[in-house]
C-alpha positions as CSV (number, residue, x, y, z in Angstrom):
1,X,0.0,0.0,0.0
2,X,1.4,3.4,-0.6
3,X,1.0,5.8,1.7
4,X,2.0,9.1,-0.2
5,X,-0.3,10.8,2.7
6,X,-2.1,9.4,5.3
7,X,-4.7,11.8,4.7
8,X,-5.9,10.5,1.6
9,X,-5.8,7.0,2.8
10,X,-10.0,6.9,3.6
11,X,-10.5,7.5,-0.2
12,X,-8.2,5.2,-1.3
13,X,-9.0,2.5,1.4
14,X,-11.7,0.7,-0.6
15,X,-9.0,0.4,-3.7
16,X,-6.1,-0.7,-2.3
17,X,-6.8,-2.6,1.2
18,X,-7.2,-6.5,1.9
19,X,-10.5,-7.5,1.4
20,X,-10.8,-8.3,4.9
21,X,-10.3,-4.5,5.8
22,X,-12.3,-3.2,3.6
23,X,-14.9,-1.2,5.3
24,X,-12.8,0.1,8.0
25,X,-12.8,3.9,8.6
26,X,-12.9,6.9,10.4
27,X,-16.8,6.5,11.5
28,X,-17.0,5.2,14.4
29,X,-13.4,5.3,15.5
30,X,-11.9,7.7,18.3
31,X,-11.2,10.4,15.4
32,X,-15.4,10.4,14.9
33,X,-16.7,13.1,16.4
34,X,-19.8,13.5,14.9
35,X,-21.6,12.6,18.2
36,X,-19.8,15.3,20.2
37,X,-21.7,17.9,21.8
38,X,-19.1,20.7,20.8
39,X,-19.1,19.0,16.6
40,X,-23.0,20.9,16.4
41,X,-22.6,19.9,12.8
42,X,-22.7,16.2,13.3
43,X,-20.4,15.8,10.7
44,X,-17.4,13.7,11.1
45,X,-14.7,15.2,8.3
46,X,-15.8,18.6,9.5
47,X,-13.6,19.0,12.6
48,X,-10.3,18.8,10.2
49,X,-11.3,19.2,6.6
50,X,-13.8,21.8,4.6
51,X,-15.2,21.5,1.1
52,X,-14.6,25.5,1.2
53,X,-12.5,28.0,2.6
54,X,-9.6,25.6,3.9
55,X,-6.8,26.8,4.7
56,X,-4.2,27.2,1.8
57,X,-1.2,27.3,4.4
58,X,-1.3,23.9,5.4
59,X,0.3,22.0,2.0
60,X,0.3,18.5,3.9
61,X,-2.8,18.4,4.1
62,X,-6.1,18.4,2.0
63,X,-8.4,21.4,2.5
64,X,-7.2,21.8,6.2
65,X,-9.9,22.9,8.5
66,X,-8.5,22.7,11.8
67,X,-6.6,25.6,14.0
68,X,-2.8,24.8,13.7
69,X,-0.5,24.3,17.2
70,X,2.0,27.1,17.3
71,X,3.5,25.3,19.8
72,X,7.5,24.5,20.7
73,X,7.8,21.6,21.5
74,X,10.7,19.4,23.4
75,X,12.0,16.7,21.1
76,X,13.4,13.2,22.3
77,X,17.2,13.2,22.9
78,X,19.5,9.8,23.7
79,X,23.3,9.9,24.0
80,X,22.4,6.8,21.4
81,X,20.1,8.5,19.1
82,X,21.9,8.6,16.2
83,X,19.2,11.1,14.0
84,X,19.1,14.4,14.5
85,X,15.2,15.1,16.0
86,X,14.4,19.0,15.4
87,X,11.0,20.4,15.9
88,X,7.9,18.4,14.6
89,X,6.9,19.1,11.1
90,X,4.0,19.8,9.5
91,X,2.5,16.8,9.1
92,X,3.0,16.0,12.9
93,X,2.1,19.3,13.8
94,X,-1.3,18.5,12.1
95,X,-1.9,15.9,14.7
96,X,-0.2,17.4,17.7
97,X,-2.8,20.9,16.7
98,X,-4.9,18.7,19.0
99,X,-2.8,16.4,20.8
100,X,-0.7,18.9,22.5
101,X,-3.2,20.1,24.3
102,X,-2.8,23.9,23.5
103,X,-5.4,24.0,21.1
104,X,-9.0,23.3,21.5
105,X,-10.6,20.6,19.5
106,X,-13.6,22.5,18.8
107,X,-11.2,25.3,17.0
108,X,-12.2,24.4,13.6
109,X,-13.7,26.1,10.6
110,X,-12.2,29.0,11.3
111,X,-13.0,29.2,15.4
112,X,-10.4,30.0,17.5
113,X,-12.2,30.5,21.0
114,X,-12.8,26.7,21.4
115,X,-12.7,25.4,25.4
116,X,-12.6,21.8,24.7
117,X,-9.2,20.6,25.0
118,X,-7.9,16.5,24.5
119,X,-7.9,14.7,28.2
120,X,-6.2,11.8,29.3
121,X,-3.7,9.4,27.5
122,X,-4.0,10.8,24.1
123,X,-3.3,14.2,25.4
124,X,1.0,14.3,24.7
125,X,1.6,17.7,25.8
126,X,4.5,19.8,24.4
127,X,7.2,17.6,26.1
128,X,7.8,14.9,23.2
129,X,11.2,13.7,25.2
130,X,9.2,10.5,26.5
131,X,7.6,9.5,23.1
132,X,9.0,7.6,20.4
133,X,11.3,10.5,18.2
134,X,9.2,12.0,15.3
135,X,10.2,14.6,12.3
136,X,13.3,13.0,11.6
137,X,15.7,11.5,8.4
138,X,15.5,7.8,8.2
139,X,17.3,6.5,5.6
140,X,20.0,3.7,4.8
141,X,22.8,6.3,6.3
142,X,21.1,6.0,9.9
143,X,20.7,2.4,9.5
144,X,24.2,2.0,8.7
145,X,25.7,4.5,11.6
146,X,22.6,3.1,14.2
147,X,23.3,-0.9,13.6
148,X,20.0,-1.5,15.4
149,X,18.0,-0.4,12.5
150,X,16.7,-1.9,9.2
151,X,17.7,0.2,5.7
152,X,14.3,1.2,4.8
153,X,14.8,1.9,0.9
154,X,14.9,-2.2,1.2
155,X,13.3,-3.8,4.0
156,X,9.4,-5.1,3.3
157,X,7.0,-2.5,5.6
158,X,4.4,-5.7,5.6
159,X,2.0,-3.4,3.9
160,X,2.8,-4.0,0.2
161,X,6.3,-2.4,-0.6
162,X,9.7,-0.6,1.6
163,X,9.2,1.1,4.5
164,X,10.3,4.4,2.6
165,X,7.3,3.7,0.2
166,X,5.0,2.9,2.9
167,X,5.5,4.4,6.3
168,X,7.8,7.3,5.6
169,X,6.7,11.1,4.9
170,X,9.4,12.8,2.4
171,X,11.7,10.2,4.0
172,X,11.1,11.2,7.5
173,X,9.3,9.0,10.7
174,X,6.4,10.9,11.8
175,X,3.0,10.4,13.9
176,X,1.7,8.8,10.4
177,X,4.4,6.4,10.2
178,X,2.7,4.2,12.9
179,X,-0.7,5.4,12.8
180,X,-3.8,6.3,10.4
181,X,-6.1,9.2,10.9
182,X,-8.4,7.2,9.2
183,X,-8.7,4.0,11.0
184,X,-8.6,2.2,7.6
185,X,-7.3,-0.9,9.2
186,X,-9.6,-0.6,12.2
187,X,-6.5,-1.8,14.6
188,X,-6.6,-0.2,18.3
189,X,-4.7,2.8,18.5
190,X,-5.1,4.1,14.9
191,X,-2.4,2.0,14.4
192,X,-1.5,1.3,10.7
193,X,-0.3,-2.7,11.2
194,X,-0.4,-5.1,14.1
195,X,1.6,-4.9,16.7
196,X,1.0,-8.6,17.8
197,X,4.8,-9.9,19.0
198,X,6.0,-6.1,18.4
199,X,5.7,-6.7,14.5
200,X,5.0,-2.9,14.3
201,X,8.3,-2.3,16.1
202,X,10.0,-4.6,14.6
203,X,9.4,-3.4,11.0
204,X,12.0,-1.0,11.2
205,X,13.7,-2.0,14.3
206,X,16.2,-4.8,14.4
207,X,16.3,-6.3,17.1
């Protein structure tokens, strides 16, 4: 499957998934809000995408809907990192606009007074030092230099070609890497492949 964005991956879902996934999505999952009192619409794509008026600085991501985090944040940091981990980019940012808590989920459509802010464990706060590194180069160079990593231009992602191809964002690990918006496999956790026996981790880590 190639996932050039995980924000398309709900249209393309019906073409490109195993049969027995087909018919996973976004309704019903934790990223439906359509039964939320604060989403008056009732609409679920509502909250982060608009047929109209979208806004045009958010390139990532299709007609973007949803206040943006302004947020800096605190990156992860090991003495045996061997990537250089900078500030989250802009597809990150697109999910931490609500995960980091600074910005109301009801901010959408061009609201910005919203007072419902993301509770409990999927609030991540601006301290990413105890999650797993985002927004950073992984390529065949950091493989080679980390020696506890698979080269992702040729290892198999278990989702139908590299991990570059598949799980990678303009060769970078971000929140999408592991996860879909989208729920198009309908896994716990948004995740994007099982992580039965740590096959998830274990794509790209070798261990």
């Amino acid at each position: 499957m190639k996932r050039f964005s995980f924000l398309f991956a709900v249209l393309i879902s019906a073409l490109v998934l195993p049969a027995a996934l087909i018919g996973q999505n976004i309704s019903g999952s934790s990223h439906d809000f359509s039964g939320t009192g604060w989403n008056t619409t009732g609409e679920i794509c509502i909250v982060c995408h608009t047929p109209h008026n979208a806004d045009i600085t958010v390139s990532e991501a299709p007609l973007w809907n949803h206040e943006v985090t302004v947020s800096t944040f605190t990156p992860y940091s090991s003495a045996t990192l061997d990537a250089t981990v900078g500030q989250p980019s802009a597809s990150s940012k697109l999910c931490l606009s609500c995960h980091d808590g600074t910005v109301a989920l009801d901010n959408f459509g061009g609201q910005t007074g919203g007072t419902i802010f993301i509770t409990g464990d999927a609030l991540m706060g601006t301290g990413l030092d105890n999650d797993h590194p985002i927004s950073f180069t992984y390529d065949a160079t950091l493989a080679t230099n980390d020696q506890g990593l698979h080269d992702p231009t040729t290892t198999n992602s278990g989702l139908g070609g590299t991990i570059h191809e598949d799980m990678l964002f303009a060769g970078q690990m971000e929140c999408a890497s592991c996860h879909d918006v989208h729920n198009s496999t309908g896994l716990p956790k948004l995740l994007i492949k099982s992580n039965a026996t740590s096959a998830l981790c274990l794509t790209c880590h070798d261990k």
